[in-house]
Backbone atoms as SQL, in Angstrom:
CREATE TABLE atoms (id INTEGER PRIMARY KEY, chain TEXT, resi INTEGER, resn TEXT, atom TEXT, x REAL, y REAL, z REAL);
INSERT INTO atoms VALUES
  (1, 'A', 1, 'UNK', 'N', -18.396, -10.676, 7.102),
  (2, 'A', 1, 'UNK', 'CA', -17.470, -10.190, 6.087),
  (3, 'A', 1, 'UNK', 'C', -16.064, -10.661, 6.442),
  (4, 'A', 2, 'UNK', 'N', -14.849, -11.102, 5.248),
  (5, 'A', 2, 'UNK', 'CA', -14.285, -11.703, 5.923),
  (6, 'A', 2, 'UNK', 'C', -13.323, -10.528, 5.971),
  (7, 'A', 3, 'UNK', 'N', -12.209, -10.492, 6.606),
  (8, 'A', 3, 'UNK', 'CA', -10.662, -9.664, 7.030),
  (9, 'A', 3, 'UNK', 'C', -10.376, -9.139, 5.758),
  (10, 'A', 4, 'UNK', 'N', -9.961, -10.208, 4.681),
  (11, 'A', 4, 'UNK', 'CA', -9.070, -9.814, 3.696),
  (12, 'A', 4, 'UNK', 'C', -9.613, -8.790, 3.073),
  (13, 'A', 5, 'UNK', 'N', -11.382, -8.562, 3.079),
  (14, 'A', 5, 'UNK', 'CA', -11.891, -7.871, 1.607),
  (15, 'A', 5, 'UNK', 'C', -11.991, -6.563, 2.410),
  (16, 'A', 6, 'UNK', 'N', -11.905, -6.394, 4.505),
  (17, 'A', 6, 'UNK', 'CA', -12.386, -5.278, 5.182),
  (18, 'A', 6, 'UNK', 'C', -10.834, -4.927, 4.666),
  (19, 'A', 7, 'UNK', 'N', -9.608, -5.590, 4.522),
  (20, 'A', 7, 'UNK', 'CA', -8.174, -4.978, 4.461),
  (21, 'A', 7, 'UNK', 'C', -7.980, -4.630, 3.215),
  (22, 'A', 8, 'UNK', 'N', -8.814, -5.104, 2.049),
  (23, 'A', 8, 'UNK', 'CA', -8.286, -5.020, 0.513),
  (24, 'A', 8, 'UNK', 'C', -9.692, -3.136, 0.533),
  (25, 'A', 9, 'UNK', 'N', -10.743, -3.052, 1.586),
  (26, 'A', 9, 'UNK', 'CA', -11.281, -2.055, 0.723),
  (27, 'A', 9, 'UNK', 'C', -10.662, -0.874, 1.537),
  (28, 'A', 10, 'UNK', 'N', -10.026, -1.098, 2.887),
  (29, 'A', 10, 'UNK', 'CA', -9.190, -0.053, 3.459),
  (30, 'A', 10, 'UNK', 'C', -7.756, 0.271, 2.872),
  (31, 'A', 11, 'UNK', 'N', -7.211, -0.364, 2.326),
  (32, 'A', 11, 'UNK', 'CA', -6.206, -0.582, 1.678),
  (33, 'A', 11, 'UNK', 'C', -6.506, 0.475, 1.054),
  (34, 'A', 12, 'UNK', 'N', -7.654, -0.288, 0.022),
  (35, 'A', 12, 'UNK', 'CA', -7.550, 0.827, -1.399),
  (36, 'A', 12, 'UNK', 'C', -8.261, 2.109, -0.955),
  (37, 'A', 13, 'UNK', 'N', -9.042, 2.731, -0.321),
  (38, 'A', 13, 'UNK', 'CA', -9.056, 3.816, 0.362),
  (39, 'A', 13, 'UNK', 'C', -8.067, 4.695, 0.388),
  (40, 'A', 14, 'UNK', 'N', -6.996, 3.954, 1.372),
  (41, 'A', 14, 'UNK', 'CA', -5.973, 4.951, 1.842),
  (42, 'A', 14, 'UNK', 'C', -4.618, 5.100, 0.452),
  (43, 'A', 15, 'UNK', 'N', -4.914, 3.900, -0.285),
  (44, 'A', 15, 'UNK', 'CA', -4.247, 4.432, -1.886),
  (45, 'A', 15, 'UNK', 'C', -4.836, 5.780, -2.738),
  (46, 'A', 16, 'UNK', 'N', -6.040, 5.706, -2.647),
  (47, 'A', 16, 'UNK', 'CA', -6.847, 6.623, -3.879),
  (48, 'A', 16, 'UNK', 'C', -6.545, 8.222, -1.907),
  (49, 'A', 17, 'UNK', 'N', -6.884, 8.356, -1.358),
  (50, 'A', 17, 'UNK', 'CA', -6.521, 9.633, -0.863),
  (51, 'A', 17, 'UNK', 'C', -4.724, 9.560, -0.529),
  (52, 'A', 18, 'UNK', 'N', -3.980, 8.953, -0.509),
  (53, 'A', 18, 'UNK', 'CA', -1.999, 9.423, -0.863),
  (54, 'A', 18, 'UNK', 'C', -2.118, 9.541, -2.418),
  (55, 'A', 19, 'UNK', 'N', -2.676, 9.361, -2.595),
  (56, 'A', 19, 'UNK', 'CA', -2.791, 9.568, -4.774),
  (57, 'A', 19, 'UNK', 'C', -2.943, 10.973, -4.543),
  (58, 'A', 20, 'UNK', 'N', -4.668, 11.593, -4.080),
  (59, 'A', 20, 'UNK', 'CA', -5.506, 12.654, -4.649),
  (60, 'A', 20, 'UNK', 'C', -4.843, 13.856, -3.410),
  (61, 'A', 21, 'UNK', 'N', -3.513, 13.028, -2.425),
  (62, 'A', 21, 'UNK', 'CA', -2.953, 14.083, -1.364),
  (63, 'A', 21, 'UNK', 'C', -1.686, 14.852, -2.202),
  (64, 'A', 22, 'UNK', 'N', -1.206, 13.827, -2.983),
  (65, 'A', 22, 'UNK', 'CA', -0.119, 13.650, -3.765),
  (66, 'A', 22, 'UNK', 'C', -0.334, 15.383, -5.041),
  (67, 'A', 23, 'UNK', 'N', -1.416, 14.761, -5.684),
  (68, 'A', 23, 'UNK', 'CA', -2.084, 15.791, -7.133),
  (69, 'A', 23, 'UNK', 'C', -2.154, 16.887, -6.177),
  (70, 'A', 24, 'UNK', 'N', -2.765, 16.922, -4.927),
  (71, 'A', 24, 'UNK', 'CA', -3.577, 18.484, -4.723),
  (72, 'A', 24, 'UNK', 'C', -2.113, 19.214, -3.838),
  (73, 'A', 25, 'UNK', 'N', -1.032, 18.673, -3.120),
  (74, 'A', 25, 'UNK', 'CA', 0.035, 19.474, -2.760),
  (75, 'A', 25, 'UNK', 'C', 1.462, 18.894, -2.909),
  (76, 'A', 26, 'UNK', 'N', 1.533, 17.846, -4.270),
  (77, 'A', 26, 'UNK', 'CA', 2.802, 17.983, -4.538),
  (78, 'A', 26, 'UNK', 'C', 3.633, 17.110, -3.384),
  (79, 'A', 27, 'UNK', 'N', 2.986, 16.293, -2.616),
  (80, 'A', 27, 'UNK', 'CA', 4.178, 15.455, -1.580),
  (81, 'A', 27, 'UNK', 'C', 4.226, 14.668, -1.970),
  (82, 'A', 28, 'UNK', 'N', 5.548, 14.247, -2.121),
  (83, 'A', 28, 'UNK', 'CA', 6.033, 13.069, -2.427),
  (84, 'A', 28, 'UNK', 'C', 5.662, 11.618, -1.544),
  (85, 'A', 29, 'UNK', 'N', 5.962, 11.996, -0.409),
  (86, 'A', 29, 'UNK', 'CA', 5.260, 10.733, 1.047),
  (87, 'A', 29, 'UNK', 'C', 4.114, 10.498, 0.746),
  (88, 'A', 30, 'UNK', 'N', 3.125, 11.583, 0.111),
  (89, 'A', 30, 'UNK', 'CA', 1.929, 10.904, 0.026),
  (90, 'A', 30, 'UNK', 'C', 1.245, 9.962, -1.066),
  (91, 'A', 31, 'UNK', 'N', 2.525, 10.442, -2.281),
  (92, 'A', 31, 'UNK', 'CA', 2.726, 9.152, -2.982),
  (93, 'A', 31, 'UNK', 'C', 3.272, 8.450, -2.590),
  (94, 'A', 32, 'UNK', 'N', 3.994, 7.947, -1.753),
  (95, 'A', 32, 'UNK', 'CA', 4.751, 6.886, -1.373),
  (96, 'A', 32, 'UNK', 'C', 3.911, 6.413, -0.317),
  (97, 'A', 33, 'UNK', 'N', 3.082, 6.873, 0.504),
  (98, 'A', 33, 'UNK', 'CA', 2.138, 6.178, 1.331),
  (99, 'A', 33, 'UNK', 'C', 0.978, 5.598, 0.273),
  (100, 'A', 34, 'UNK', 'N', 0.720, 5.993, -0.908),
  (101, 'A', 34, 'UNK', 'CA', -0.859, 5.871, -1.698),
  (102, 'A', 34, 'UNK', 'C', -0.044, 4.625, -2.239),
  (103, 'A', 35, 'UNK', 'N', 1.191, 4.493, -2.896),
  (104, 'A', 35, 'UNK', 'CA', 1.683, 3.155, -3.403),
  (105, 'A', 35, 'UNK', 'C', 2.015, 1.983, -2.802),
  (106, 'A', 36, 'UNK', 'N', 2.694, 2.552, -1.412),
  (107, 'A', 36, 'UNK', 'CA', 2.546, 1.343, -0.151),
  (108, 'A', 36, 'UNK', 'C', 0.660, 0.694, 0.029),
  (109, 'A', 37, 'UNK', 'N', 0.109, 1.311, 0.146),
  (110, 'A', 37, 'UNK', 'CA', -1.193, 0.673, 0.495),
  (111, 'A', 37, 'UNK', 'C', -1.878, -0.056, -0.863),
  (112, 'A', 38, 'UNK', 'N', -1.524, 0.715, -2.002),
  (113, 'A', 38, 'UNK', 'CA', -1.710, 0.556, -3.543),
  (114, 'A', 38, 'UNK', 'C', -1.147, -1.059, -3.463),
  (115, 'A', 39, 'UNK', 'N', 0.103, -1.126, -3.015),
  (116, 'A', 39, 'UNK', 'CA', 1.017, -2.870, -3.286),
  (117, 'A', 39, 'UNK', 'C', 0.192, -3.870, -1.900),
  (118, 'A', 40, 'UNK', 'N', -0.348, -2.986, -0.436),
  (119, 'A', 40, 'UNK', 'CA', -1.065, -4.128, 0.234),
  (120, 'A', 40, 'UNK', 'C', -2.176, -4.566, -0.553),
  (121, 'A', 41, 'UNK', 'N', -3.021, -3.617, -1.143),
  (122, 'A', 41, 'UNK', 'CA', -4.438, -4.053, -1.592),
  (123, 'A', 41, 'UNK', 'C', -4.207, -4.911, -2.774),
  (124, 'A', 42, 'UNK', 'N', -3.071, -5.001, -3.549),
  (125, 'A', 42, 'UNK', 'CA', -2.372, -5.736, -4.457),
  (126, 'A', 42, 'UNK', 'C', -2.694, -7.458, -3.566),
  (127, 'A', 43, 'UNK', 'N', -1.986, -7.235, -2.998),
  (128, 'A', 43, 'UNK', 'CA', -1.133, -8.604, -1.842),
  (129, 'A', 43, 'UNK', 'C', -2.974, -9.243, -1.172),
  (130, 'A', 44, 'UNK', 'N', -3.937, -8.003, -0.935),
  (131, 'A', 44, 'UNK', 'CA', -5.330, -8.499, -0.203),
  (132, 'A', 44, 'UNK', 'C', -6.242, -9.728, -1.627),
  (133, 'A', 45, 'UNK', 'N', -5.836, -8.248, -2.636),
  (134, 'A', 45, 'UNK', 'CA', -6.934, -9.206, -3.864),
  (135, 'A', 45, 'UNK', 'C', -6.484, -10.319, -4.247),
  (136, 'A', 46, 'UNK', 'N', -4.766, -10.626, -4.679),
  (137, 'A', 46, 'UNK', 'CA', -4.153, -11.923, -4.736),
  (138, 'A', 46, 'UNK', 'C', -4.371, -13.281, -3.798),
  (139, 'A', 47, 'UNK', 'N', -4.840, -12.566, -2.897),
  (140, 'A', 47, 'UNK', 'CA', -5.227, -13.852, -1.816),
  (141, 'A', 47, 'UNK', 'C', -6.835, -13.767, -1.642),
  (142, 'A', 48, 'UNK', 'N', -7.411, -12.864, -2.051),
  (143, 'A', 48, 'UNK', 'CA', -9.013, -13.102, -2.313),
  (144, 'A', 48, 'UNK', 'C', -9.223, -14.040, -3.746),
  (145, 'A', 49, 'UNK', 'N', -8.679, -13.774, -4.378),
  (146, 'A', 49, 'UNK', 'CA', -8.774, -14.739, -5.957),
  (147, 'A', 49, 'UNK', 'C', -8.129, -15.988, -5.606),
  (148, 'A', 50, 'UNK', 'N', -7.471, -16.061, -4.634),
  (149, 'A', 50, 'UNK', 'CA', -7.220, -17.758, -4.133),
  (150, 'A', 50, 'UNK', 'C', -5.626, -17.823, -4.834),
  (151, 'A', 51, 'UNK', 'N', -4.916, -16.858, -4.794),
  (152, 'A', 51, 'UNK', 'CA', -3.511, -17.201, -5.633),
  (153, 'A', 51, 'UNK', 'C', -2.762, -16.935, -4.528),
  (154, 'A', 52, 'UNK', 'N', -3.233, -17.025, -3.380),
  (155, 'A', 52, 'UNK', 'CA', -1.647, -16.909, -2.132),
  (156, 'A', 52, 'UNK', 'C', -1.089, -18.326, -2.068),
  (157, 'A', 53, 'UNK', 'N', -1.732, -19.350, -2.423),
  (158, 'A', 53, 'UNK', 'CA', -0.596, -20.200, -2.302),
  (159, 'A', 53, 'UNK', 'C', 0.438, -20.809, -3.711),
  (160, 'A', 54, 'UNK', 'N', -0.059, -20.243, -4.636),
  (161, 'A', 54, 'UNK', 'CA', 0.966, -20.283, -6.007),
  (162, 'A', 54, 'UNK', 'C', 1.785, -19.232, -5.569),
  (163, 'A', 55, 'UNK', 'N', 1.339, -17.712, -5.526),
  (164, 'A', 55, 'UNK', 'CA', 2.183, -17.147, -5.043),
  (165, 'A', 55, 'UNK', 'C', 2.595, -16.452, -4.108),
  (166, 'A', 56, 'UNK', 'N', 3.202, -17.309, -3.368),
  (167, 'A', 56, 'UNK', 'CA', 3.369, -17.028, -2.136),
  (168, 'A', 56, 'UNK', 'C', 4.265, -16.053, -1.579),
  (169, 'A', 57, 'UNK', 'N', 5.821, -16.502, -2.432),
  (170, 'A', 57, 'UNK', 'CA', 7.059, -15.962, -2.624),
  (171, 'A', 57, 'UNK', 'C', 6.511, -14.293, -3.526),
  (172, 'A', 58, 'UNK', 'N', 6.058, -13.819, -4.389),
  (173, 'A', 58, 'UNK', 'CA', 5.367, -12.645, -4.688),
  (174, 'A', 58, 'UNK', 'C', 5.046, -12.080, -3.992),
  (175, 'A', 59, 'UNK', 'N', 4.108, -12.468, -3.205),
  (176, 'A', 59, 'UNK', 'CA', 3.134, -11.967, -2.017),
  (177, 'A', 59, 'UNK', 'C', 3.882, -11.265, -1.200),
  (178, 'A', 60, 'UNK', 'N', 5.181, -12.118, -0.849),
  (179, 'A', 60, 'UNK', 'CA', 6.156, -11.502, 0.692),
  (180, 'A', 60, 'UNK', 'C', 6.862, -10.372, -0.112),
  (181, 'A', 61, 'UNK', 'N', 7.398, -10.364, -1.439),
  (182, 'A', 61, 'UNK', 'CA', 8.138, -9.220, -2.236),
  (183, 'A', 61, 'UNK', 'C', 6.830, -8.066, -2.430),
  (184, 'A', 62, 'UNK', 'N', 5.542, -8.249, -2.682),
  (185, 'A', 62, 'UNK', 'CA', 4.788, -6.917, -3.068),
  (186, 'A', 62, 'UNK', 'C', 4.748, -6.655, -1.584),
  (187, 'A', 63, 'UNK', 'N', 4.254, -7.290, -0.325),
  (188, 'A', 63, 'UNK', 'CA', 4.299, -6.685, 1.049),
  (189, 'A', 63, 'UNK', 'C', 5.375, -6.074, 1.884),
  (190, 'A', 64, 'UNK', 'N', 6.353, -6.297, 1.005),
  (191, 'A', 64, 'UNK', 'CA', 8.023, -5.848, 1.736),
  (192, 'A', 64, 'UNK', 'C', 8.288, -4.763, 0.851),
  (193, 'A', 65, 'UNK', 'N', 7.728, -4.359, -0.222),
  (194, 'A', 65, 'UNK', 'CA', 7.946, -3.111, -1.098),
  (195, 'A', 65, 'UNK', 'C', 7.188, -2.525, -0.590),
  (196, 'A', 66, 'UNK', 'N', 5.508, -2.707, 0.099),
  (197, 'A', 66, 'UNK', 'CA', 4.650, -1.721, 0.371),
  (198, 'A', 66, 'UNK', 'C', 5.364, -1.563, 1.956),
  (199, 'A', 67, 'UNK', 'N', 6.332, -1.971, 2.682),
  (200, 'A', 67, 'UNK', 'CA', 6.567, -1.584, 4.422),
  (201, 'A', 67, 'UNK', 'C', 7.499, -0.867, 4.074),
  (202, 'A', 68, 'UNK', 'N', 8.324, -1.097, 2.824),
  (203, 'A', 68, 'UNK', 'CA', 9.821, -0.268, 2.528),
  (204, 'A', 68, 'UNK', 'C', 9.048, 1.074, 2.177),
  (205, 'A', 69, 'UNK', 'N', 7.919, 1.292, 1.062),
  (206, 'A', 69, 'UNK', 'CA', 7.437, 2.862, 0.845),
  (207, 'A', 69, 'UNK', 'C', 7.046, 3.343, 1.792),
  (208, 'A', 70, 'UNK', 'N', 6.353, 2.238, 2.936),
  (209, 'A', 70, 'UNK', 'CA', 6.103, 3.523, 3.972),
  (210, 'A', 70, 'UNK', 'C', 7.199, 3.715, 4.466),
  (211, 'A', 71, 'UNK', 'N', 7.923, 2.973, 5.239),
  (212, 'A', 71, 'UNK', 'CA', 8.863, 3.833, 5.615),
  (213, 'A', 71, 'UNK', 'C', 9.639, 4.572, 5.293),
  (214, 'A', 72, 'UNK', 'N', 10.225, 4.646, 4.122),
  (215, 'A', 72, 'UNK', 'CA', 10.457, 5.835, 3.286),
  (216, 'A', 72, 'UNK', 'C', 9.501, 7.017, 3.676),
  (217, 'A', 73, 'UNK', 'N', 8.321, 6.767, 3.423),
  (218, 'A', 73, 'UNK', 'CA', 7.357, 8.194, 3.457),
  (219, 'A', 73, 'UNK', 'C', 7.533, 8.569, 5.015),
  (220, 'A', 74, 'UNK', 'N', 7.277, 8.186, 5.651),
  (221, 'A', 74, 'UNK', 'CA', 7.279, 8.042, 7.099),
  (222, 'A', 74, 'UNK', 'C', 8.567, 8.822, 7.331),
  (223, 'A', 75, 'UNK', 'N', 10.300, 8.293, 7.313),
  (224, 'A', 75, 'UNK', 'CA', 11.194, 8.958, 7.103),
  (225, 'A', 75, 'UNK', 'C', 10.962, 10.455, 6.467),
  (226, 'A', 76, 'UNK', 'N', 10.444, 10.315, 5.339),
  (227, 'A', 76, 'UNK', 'CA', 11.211, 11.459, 4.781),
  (228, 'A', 76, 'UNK', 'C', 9.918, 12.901, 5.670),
  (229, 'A', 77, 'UNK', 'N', 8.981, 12.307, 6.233),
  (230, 'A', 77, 'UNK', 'CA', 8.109, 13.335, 6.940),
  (231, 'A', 77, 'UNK', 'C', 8.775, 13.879, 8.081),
  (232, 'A', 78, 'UNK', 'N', 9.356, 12.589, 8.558),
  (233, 'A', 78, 'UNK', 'CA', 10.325, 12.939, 9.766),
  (234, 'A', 78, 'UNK', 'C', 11.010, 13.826, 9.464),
  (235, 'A', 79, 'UNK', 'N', 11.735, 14.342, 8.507),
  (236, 'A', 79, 'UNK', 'CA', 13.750, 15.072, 8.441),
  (237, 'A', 79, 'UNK', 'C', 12.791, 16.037, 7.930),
  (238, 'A', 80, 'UNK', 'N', 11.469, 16.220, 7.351),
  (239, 'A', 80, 'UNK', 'CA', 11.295, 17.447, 6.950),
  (240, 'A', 80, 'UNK', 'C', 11.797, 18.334, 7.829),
  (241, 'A', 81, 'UNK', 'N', 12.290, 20.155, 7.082),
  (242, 'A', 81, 'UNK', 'CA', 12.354, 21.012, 8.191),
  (243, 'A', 81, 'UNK', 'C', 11.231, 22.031, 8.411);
């Protein structure tokens, strides 16, 4: 099996539970962690369909939006009081 499809089905995993963490108590981080992994599994299938090298420049903007939500989520777990 190759990397991309073990990273595109963990990916989307950890999107669909920050989604269903999100609905059942209202945290915001855990939408922002379900959309960070939501934009890697984005970035996994684009390069399973063979479009990482058209878009390449895309690729680095959806993977730099999904490191910016986590850390956001990540942050804002931190300052909780």
């Amino acid at each position: 099996m190759d990397i991309t499809i073990v990273n595109l089905i963990l990916a989307s995993a950890v999107m669909v539970l920050g989604i269903w963490a999100y609905a059942r108590k209202k945290v915001g981080a855990a939408l922002l962690v379900g959309i960070a992994f939501g934009l890697f599994a984005t970035a996994h299938l684009l390069t399973l369909l063979g479009l990482a090298g058209t878009l390449h420049t895309l690729l680095i903007v959806i993977r730099t939006l999904g490191y910016l939500a986590a850390l956001v989520a990540v942050y804002r777990i931190g300052t909780q009081n």
